[in-house]
N, C-alpha and C positions, 0 to 999 in steps of 0.2 A: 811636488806632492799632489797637488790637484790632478795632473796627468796619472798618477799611479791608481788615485782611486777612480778614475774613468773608466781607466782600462780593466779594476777589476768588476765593476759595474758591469763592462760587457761580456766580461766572461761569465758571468754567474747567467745573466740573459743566454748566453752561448749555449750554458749546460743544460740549463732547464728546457730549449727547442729542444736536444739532442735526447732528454729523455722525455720528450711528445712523440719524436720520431723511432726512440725503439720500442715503444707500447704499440706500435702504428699493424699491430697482428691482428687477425677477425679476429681469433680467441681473448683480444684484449678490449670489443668493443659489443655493446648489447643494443642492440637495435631496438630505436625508441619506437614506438608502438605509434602505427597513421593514425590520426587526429579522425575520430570518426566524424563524417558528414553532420552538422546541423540540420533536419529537414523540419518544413515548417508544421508547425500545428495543423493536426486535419479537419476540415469546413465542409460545411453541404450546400455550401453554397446558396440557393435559393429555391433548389428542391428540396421536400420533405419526404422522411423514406420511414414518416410512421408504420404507415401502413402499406406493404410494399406487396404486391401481388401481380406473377407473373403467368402470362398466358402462353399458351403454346402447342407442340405437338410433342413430340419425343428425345428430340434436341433437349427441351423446356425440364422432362420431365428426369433426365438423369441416363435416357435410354443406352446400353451400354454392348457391346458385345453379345447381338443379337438378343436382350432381353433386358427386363425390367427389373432390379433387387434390393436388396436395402444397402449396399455400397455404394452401388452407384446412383442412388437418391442422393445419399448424402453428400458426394461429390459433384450433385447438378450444379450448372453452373450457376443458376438461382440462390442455392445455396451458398455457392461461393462470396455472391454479392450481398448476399442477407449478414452475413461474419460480418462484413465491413460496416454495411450500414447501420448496424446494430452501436459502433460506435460512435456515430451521431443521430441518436437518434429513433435509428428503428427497433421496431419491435418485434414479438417473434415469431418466426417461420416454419408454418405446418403444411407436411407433406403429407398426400395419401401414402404410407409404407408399404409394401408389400412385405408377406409374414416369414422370408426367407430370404438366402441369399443364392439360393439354384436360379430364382428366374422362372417365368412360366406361371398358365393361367389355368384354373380349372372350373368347371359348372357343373355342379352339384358331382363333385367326384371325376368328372372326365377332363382329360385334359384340353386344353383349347390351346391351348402355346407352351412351346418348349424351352426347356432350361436353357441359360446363358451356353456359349461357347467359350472355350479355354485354347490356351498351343497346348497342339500334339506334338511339336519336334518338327513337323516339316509343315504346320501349317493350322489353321483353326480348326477344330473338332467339338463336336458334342462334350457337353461335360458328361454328361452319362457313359462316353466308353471311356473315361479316363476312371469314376470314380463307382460305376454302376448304376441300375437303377436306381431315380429317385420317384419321391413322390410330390410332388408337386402342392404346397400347400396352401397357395393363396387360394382360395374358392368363390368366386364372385355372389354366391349364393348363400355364403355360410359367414365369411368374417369379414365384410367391409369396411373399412373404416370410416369414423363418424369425424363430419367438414366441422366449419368450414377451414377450408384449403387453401394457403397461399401461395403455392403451386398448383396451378390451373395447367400443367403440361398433359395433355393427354396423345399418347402416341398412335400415328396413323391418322388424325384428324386433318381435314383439308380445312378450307377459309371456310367454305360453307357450312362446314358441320360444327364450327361453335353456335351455331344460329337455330342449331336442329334441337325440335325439343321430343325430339322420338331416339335422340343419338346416346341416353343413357338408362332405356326401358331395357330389361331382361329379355325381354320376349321377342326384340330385335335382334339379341345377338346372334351373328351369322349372316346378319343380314345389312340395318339400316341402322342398327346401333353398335358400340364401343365399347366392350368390355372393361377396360382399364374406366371409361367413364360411370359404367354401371356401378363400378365400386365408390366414386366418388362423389356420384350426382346426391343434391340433395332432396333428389325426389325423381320420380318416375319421367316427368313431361320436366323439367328443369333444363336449361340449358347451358353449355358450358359458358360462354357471356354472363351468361344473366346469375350464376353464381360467382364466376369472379365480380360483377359490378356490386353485388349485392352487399359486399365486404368495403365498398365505398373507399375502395386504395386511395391513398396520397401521393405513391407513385407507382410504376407499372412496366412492365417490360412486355413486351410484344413480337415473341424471336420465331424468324423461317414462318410463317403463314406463308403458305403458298408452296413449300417445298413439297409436301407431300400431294399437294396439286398438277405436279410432275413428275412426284418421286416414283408412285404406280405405273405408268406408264413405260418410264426407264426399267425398273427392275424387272419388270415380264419382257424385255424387249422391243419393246412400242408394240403390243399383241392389243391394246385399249385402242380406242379412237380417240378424235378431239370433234368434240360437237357440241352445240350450245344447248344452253336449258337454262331453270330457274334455281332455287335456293335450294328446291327437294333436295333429300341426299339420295333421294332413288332414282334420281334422274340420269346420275353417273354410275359408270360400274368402278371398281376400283382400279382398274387401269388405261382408265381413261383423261386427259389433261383436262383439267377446266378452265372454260372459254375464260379471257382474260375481260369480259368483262362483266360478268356472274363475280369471279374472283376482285373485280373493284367493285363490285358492289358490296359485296361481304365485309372485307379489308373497309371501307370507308365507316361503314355501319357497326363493324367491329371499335373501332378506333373514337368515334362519335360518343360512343356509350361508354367507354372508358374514360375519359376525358370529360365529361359531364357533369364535373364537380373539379373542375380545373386544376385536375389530375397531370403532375407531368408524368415522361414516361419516354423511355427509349425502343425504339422498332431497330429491325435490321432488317437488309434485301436478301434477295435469295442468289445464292452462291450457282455458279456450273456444276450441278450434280455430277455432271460426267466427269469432272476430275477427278470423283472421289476413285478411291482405290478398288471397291466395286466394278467397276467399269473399265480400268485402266492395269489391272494386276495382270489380266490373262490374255497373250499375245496374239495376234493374227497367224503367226505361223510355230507355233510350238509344237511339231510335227517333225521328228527326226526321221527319215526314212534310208535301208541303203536300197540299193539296185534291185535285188530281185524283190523286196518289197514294195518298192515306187511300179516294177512294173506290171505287178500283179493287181496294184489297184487301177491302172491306168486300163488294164486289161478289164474291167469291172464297170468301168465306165465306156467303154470302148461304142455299145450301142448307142448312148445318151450323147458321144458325139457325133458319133455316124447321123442319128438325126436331126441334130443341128445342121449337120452341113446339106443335109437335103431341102431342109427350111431354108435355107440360105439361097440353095438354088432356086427354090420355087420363087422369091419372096425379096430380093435383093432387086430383082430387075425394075421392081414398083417402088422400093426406098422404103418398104417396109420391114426390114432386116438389114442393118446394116454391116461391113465388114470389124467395126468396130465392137459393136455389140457381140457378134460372134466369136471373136477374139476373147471377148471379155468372159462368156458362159463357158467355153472351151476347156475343159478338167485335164490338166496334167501336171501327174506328179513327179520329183524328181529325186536323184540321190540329194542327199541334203535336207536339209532342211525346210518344210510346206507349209503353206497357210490352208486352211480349211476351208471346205466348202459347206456352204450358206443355200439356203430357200429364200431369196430375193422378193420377195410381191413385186418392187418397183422395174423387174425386169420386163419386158414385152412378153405378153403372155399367147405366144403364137396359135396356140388353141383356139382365142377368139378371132384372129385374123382367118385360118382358115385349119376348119373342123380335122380335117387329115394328118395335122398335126398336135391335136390335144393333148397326144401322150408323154408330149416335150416339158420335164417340168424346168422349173424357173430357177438352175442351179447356176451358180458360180463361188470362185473362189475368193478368197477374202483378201481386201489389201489393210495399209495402214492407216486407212481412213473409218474401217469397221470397228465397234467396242463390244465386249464379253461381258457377259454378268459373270461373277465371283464362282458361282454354284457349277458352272461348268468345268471348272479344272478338274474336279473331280471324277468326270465321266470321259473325257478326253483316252486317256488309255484304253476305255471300253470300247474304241472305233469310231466316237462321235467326234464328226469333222473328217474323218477319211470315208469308211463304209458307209455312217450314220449322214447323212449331209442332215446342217443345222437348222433347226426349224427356229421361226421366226423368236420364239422366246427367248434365243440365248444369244441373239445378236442387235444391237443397235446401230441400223443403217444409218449412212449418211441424210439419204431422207429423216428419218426418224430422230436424228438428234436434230436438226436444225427445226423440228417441229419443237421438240423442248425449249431448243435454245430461244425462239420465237415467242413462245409464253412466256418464259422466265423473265428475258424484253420488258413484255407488255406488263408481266405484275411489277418488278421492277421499277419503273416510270409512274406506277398509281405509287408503291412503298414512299418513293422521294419524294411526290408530290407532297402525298397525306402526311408526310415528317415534315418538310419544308412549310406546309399551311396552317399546320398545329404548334407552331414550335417545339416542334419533338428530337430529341438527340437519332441518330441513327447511324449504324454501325455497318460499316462498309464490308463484309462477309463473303462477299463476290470477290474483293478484290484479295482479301486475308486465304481462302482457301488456293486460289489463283499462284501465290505465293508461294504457299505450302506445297502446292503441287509441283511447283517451276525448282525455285532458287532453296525453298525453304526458309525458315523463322527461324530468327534467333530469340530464345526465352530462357533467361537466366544464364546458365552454364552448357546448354543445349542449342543444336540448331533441331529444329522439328519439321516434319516433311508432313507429304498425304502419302508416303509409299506406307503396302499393307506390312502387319508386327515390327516391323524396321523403322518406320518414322514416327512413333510417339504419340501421335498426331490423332490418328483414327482406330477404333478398336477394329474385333477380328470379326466384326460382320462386315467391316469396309464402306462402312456410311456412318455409325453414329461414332462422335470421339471417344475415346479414354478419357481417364479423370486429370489427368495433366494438361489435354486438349482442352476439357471443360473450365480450368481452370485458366489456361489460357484466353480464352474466350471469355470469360468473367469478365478477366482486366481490360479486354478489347473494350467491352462494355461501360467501365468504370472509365476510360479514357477516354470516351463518349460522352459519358455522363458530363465530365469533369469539362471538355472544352462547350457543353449548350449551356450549362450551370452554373459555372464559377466554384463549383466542389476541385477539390485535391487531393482524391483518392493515389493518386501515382506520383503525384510529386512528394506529399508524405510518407509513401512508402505502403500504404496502406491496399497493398493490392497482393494476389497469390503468387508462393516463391512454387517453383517446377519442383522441388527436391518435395516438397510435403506432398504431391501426386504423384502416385502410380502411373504405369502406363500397360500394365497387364493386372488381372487378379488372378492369385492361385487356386489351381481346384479346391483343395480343402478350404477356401473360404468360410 
């Protein structure tokens, strides 16, 4: 008896496995829902972000696809970090606006800068030929807006020129003064330090000083010099690099005075301009040529080598013309595909060696050590680089970047110093764009590059980012913040997701 009721014991166990196992179908099971993440309460740690006021140039100010507008204010990355800090803590953050969303600057009616750029289908374009004229309505003379300003982003400013109290007079522009500053200065002789400090921040941000201390000189080509001077802003032209120790003087003087009321505050160094897409979009040899085409331009040049090689003979027997050197000037084209030729300065200028030869200019052709400004692909079909040979404006020789790269060096070494001796967070930007340029960023559901309209990254003037670049760069910032601080803007979660930023705006904006 005891045996009978065992055995029905296991079969009832039997049946009940056997119908676990025929429910065992997807449609018979509903997926419990992942346990979302606990993240911890968010802190400011030991910074205060009452009053939060950021300095800067055009990066700072929202600067976006070749111009200045109210979307892309509001997605500065300033902005981005004011959202956050507003939840512990801070308070609120005012921009000078501009009165449209075209972009562009006008003085008493005339225009001084032109509307943002948009894609055309094969590339960045004027918004004007996509939507027609417009008019331009910010007016530096008519509706400025009234400070103070906790965006101190003024675009085109070098280190020296927050120091300038002639950099936000009307009567300079054109010249020694800043339009975009004119609208925001709180007075004639004001200077842009001295109205950020005047607002007595609690913390501060201090992004790229020094960029545009380079950036002129790149975007003409290195057509500026580098040569020393004092604080004037007349002392430089605007494509010229400033001496890297004019630029630590400013930078220290700048930082001192923020900080003067034991203001914390995050800096960042200055990035390889040249990686941006600016400089790296248009090739050394984008020159398709076939046969009877290669030989008619060969045939074009045919004097300009013939007198090389007469220079060669006079001039070689002294080591003053070498066979390498003439190798190098030597123009010829081929079927296939050509790199363009360049107006060199750094070549030997055989005119001065000996007069019988002056007529020799300084041409050769381009290898993959030369970079392009952006503005050139457009003329490229017009003959410039075959017919046209390139004048110094639209190439950056290898001399010429390692003059940048040399500055960038020297300000670099004061940025770390002056962070390291302040205890100030500091944002490694050099090494972030580097990235972006090489391997790429991973942010969010995205990898993000520095390639132009393709990588997310940078807008369509090829230097200043999109709004999802800016927001990127927020978080760079807040990650910054968070490891000199003891805040946990990123481990709470508290930083910007990529899907909420664009990375183009549309015409009808």
């Amino acid at each position: 008896m005891k045996k009978n009721i065992m055995n029905t014991k296991y079969i009832w166990l039997l049946l009940i496995c056997l119908g676990f196992v025929a429910c065992n179908d997807p449609e018979d099971f509903i997926d419990a829902p992942e346990p979302e993440a606990v993240l911890p309460p968010l802190t400011a740690g030991s910074a205060d972000f009452s009053k939060f006021v950021s300095v800067g140039a055009s990066f700072t100010a929202g600067y976006t696809d070749g111009a200045l507008f109210i979307a892309s204010q509001q997605n500065s990355f300033p902005s981005i970090m004011a959202e956050q800090f507003a939840k512990v803590g801070g308070g609120s953050f005012t921009q000078p606006m501009m009165n449209d969303n075209f972009g562009g600057l006008a003085i008493g009616g005339t225009r001084i800068a032109d509307p943002r750029l948009v894609f055309g289908g094969a590339g960045p374009v004027p918004l004007e030929s996509i939507i027609g004229p417009i008019n331009v309505t910010t007016d530096i003379m008519s509706n400025n807006p009234t400070g103070p300003f906790n965006n101190m982003g003024v675009p085109g400013a070098k280190s020296f020129h927050l120091l300038s109290d002639t950099y936000g007079n009307i009567a300079g522009v054109g010249s020694y003064a800043n339009p975009y500053f004119v609208r925001m200065a709180s007075s004639s002789t004001a200077t842009v330090l001295g109205d950020a400090a005047a607002q007595v921040p609690t913390f501060f941000s201090l992004s790229l000083i020094g960029g545009n201390d380079v950036l002129g000189y790149a975007v003409s080509g290195g057509t500026g010099i580098d040569q020393t001077g004092n604080l004037n802003p007349v002392t430089y032209g605007s494509n010229d690099i400033t001496d890297p120790n004019v630029f630590a003087q400013a930078f220290n003087a700048i930082v001192t005075t923020l900080t003067a009321n034991n203001a914390k505050g995050v800096l960042t160094n200055i990035p390889n301009i040249t990686d941006l897409p600016h400089f790296t979009t248009v090739p050394y040899n984008p020159i398709p040529l076939d046969a009877a085409t290669a030989g008619a331009l060969n045939q074009g040049y045919a004097a300009y080598n013939g007198g090389l090689q007469q220079a060669f003979a006079a001039l070689s027997g002294a080591g003053l013309f070498t066979q390498e050197e003439l190798d190098r000037r030597t123009i010829n084209f081929v079927e296939g595909q050509n790199a363009m030729v360049v107006i060199d300065e750094d070549l030997t200028d055989l005119g001065a060696i000996n007069p019988a030869f002056a007529g020799i200019p300084q041409y050769r052709q381009a290898t993959e050590e030369d970079l392009f400004v952006l503005p050139l692909s457009s003329l490229i079909p017009q003959g410039y680089g075959t017919q046209i040979p390139l004048e110094d404006k639209w190439v950056l020789t290898p001399e010429e970047q390692m003059a940048i790269q040399t500055a960038t060096d020297a300000y670099n070494a004061t940025i770390t110093s002056v962070a390291s001796t302040n205890g100030l967070a500091l944002v490694d930007l050099q090494s972030i764009l580097n990235q972006a340029a090489t391997t790429g960023i991973p942010f969010d559901d995205y990898v993000i590059t520095a390639d132009l309209v393709t990588g997310g990254t940078v807008s369509l003037d090829g230097i200043h980012l999109t709004a999802r670049g800016y927001a990127f760069m927020a978080n760079k910032f807040l990650e910054a913040i968070d490891a000199t601080y003891g805040s946990n803007f990123v481990a709470s979660g508290n930083i910007a997701k990529a899907n909420d930023y664009n990375v183009m705006y549309s015409p009808g904006l």
